[in-house]
C-alpha positions as CSV (number, residue, x, y, z in Angstrom):
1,X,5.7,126.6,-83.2
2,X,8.2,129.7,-83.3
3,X,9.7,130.4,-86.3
4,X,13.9,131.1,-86.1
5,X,15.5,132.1,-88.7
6,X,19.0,130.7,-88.1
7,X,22.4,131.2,-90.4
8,X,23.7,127.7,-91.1
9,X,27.2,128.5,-90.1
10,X,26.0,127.9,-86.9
11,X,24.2,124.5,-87.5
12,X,26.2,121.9,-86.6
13,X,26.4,123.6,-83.1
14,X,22.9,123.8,-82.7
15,X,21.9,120.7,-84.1
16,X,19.6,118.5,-82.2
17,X,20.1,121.0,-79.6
18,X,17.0,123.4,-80.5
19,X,13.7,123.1,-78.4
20,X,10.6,121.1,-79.4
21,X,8.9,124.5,-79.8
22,X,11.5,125.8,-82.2
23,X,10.7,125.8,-86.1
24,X,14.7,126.5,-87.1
25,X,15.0,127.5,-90.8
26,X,18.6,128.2,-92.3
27,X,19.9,130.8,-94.2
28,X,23.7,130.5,-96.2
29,X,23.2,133.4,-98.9
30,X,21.9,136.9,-98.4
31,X,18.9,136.2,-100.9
32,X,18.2,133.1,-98.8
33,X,18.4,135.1,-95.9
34,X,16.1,138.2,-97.0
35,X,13.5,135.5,-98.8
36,X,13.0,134.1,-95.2
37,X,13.1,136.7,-92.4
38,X,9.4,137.9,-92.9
39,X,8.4,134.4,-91.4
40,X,10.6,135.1,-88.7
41,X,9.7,135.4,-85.3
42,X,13.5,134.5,-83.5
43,X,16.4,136.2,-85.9
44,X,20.1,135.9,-86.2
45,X,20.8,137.5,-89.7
46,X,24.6,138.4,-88.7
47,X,27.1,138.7,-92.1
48,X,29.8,140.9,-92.4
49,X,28.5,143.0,-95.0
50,X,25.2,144.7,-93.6
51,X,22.5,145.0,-96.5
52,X,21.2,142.0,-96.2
53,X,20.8,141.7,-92.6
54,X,19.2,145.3,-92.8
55,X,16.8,144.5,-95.7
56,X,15.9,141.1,-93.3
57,X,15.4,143.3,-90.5
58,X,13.5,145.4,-92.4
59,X,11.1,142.9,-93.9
60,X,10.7,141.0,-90.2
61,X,7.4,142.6,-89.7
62,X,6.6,139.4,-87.2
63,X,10.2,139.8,-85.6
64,X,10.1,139.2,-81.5
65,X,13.9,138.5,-80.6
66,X,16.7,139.6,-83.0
67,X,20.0,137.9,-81.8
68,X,23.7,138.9,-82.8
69,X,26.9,137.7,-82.2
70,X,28.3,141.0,-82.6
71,X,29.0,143.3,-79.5
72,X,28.8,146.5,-81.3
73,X,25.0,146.5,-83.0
74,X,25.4,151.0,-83.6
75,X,24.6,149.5,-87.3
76,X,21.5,148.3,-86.8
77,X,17.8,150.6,-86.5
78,X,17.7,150.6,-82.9
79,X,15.3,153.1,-82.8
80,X,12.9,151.1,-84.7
81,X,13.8,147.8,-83.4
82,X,12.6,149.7,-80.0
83,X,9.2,151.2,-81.6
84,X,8.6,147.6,-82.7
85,X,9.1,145.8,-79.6
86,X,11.8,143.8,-80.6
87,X,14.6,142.4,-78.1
88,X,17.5,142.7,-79.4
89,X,20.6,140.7,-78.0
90,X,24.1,141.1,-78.8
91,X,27.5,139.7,-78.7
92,X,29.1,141.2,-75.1
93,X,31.7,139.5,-73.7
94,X,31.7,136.5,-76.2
95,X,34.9,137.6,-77.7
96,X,36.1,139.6,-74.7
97,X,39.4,137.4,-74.3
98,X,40.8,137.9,-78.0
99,X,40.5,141.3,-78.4
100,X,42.4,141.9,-75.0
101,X,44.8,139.0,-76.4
102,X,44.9,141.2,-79.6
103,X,45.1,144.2,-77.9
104,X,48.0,143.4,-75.6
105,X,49.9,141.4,-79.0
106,X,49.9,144.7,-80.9
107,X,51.0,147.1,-78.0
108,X,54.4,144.8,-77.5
109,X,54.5,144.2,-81.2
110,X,55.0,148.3,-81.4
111,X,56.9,148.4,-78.3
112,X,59.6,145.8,-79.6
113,X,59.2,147.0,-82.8
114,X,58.2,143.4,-83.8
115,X,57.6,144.0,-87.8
116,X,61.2,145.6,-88.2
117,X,62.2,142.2,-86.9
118,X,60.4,139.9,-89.4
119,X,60.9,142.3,-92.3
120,X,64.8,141.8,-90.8
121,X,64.2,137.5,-90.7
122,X,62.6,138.0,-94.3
123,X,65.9,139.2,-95.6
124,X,67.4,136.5,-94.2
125,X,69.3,139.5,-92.0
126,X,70.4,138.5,-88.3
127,X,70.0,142.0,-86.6
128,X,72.8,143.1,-84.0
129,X,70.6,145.2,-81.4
130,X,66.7,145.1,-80.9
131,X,64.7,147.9,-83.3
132,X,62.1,148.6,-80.2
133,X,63.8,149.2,-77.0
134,X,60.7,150.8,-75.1
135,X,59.3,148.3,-72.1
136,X,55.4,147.7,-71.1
137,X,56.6,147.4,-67.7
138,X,56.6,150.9,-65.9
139,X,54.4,152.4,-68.4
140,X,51.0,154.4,-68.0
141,X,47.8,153.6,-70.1
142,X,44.7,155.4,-69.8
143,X,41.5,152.7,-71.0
144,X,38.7,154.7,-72.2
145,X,35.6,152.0,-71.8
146,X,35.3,150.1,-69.0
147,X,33.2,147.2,-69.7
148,X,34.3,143.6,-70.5
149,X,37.0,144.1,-73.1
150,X,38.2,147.0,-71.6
151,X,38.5,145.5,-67.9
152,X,39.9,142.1,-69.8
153,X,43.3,144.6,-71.7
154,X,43.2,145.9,-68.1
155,X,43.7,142.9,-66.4
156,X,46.4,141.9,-69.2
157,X,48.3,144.8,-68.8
158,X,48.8,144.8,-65.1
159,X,50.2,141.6,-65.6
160,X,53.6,143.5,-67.2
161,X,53.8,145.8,-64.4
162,X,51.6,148.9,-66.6
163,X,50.1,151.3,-64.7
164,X,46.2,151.3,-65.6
165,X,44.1,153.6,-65.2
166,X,40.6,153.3,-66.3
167,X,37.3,155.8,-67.6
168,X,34.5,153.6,-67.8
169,X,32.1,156.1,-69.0
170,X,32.0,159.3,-71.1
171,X,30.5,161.6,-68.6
172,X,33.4,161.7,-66.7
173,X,35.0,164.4,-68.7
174,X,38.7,164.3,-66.4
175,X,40.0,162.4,-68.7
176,X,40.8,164.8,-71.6
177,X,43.0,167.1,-68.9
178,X,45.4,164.6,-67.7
179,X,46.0,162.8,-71.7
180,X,49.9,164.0,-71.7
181,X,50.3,162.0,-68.7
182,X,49.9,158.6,-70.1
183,X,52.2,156.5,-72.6
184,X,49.0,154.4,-74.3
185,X,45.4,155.6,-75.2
186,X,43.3,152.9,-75.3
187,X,39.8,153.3,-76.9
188,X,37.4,150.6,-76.0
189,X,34.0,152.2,-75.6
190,X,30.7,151.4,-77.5
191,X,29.6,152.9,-80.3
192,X,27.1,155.8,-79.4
193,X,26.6,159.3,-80.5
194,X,28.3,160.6,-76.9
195,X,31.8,158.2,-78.0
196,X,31.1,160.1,-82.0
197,X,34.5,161.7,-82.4
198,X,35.8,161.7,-78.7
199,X,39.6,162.1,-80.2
200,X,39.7,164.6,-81.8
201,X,42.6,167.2,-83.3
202,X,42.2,169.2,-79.5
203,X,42.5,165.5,-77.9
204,X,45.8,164.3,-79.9
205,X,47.6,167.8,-79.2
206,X,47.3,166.8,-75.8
207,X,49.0,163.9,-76.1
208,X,52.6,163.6,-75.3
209,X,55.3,162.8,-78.3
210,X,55.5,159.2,-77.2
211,X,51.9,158.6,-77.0
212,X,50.5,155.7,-79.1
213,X,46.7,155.8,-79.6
214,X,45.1,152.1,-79.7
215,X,41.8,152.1,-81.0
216,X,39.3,148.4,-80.3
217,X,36.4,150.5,-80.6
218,X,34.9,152.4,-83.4
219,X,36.8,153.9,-86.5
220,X,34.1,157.1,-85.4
221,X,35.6,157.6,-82.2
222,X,38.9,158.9,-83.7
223,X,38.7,162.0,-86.1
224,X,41.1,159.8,-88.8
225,X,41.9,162.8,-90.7
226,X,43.4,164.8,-87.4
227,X,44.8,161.6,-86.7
228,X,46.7,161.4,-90.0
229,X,47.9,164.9,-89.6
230,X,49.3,163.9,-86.3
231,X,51.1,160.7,-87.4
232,X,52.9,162.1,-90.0
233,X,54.3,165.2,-88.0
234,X,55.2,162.9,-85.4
235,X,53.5,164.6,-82.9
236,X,52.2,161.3,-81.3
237,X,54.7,158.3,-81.6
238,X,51.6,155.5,-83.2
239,X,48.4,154.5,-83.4
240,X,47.0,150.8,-83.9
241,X,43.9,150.8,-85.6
242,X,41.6,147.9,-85.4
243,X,38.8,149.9,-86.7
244,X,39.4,152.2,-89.9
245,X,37.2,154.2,-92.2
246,X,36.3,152.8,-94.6
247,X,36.7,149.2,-94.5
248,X,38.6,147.8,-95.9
249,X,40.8,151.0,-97.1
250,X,41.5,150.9,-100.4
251,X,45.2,150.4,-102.0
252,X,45.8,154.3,-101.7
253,X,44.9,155.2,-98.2
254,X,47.8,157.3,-96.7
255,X,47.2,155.2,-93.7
256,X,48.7,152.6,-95.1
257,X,52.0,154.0,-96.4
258,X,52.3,155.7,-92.8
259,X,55.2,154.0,-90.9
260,X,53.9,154.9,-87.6
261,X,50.4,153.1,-88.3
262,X,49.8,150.0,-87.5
263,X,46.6,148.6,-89.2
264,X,45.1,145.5,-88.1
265,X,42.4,145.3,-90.3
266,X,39.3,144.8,-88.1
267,X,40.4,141.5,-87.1
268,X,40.7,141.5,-83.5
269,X,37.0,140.2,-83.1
270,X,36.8,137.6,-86.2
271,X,34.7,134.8,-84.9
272,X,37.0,132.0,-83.6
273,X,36.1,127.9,-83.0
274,X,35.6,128.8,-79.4
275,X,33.6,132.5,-79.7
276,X,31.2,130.6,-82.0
277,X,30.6,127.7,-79.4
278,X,29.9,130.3,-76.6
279,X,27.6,132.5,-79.1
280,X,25.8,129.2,-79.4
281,X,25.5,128.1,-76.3
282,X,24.2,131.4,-75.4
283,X,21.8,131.4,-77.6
284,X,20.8,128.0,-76.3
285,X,19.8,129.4,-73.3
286,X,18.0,132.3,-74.6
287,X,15.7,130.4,-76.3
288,X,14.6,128.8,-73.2
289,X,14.4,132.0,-71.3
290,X,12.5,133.8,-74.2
291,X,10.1,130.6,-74.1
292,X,9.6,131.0,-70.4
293,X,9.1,134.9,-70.6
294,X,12.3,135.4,-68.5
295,X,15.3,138.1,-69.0
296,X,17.3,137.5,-72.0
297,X,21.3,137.4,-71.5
298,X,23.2,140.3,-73.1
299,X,19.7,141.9,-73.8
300,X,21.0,145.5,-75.2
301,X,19.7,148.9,-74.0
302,X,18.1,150.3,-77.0
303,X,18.1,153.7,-76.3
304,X,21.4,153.6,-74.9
305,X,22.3,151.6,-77.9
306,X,24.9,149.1,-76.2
């Protein structure tokens, strides 16, 4: 028998589901889940807060396969994880569709100017003329990360008429020359030490006046002080900021008094009912592919880190 150590949040999609082979024992605390991961040869240790699935990592000395839901695993020791021969497998493309959804919501809610209208419905006032008058259609966006989310905002976009235009990897280096061309930035690259601090105070200068800078990737990608600065001279029109630093921001973070920032409090890639059946189902599969010796789905690159 393999031993998985499984959270229970994911048990009544699992149940009576797991392979004869499969010893599943279930984790719903962080002390449950540290007291069990050094029998653990198959892990999922994902919680939101990242001690506990580090000291379980950590304390997996008979670890084999380590399985997340998340897509971005920058958090985890990758470099160990690789010196110890563990697969790791991640979360790509399981939430792929609500981030573009989320994505896409946010840029018309700052084009129509959508929070002016229910802070205007909140007072009970019936406004005379729109408070965002500028269009999706006709615009340009520049996507910098080209892999599933990014293609899927891609995809959504061109569906209002946007102009796209897409970087799908950091070494082309174009990019930063033609930014005051474009009316969106959107960040949707992996976390790596090459994407560390891509827009910077030289990359948001370059932007023109009416630029809005939408970030689905890391908080690290964007230098947030720079990015402050340029908010609250106006020099770029907004920014929508899934990711921030830290998280959550505490009650007197200027970002939060800024009118021009719209904070969206990491929620884009929450699980949902339906990302937690295809994480499952995944992981289904997995299992039988890790049992037969095969190519795991969504296996991650550890040295590339994504």
């Amino acid at each position: 028998m393999t031993v998985a150590v499984l959270p229970v949040s994911v048990r009544p999609l699992l149940g009576g589901r797991l392979p004869e082979w499969l010893d599943a024992r279930w984790w719903d605390t962080p002390e449950a889940l540290v007291a069990l991961a050094a029998e653990a040869e198959i892990g999922w240790f994902d919680r939101h807060e990242k001690a506990a699935p580090l000291a379980a990592i950590a304390a997996a000395r008979r670890l084999r396969w380590l399985n997340s839901s998340y897509t971005g695993v920058d958090w985890m020791p990758l470099a160990e994880l690789d010196q110890r021969g563990v697969a790791l497998t991640c979360g790509s493309g399981l939430t792929t569709h609500q981030v573009a959804e989320f994505a896409v919501m946010t840029m018309l809610a700052v084009a129509k100017d959508y929070p002016a209208v229910v802070r205007a419905q909140d007072r009970h006032e019936w406004l005379a003329a729109p408070p965002g008058t500028r269009d999706l259609a006709g615009s340009r966006v520049l996507i910098l990360g080209h892999g599933a989310i990014g293609q899927a905002i891609g995809r959504a976009l061109e569906a209002f008429g946007v102009e796209v235009v897409a970087v799908s990897s950091q070494r082309q280096r174009g990019w930063r020359s033609h930014l005051g061309g474009f009316d969106w930035i959107v960040l949707a690259v992996p976390g790596t030490p090459q994407t560390r601090g891509m827009i910077g105070a030289a990359e948001l200068a370059a932007m023109n006046s009416q630029a809005v800078l939408v970030n689905f990737a890391r908080a690290d990608c964007v230098d947030q002080d720079a990015l402050i600065d340029a908010l609250r001279e106006r020099r770029i029109a907004a920014a929508i900021l899934d990711l921030t630093d830290p998280e959550p921001l505490p009650p007197e973070h200027p970002l939060w008094s800024l009118d021009n920032a719209h904070v969206t409090m990491h929620l884009s890639g929450m699980p949902t009912p339906a990302s937690q059946a295809r994480a499952a189902e995944r992981f289904l599969r997995n299992c039988e592919r890790f049992h037969a010796g095969e190519p795991l789905e969504a296996r991650v690159d550890l040295a590339r880190g994504y």
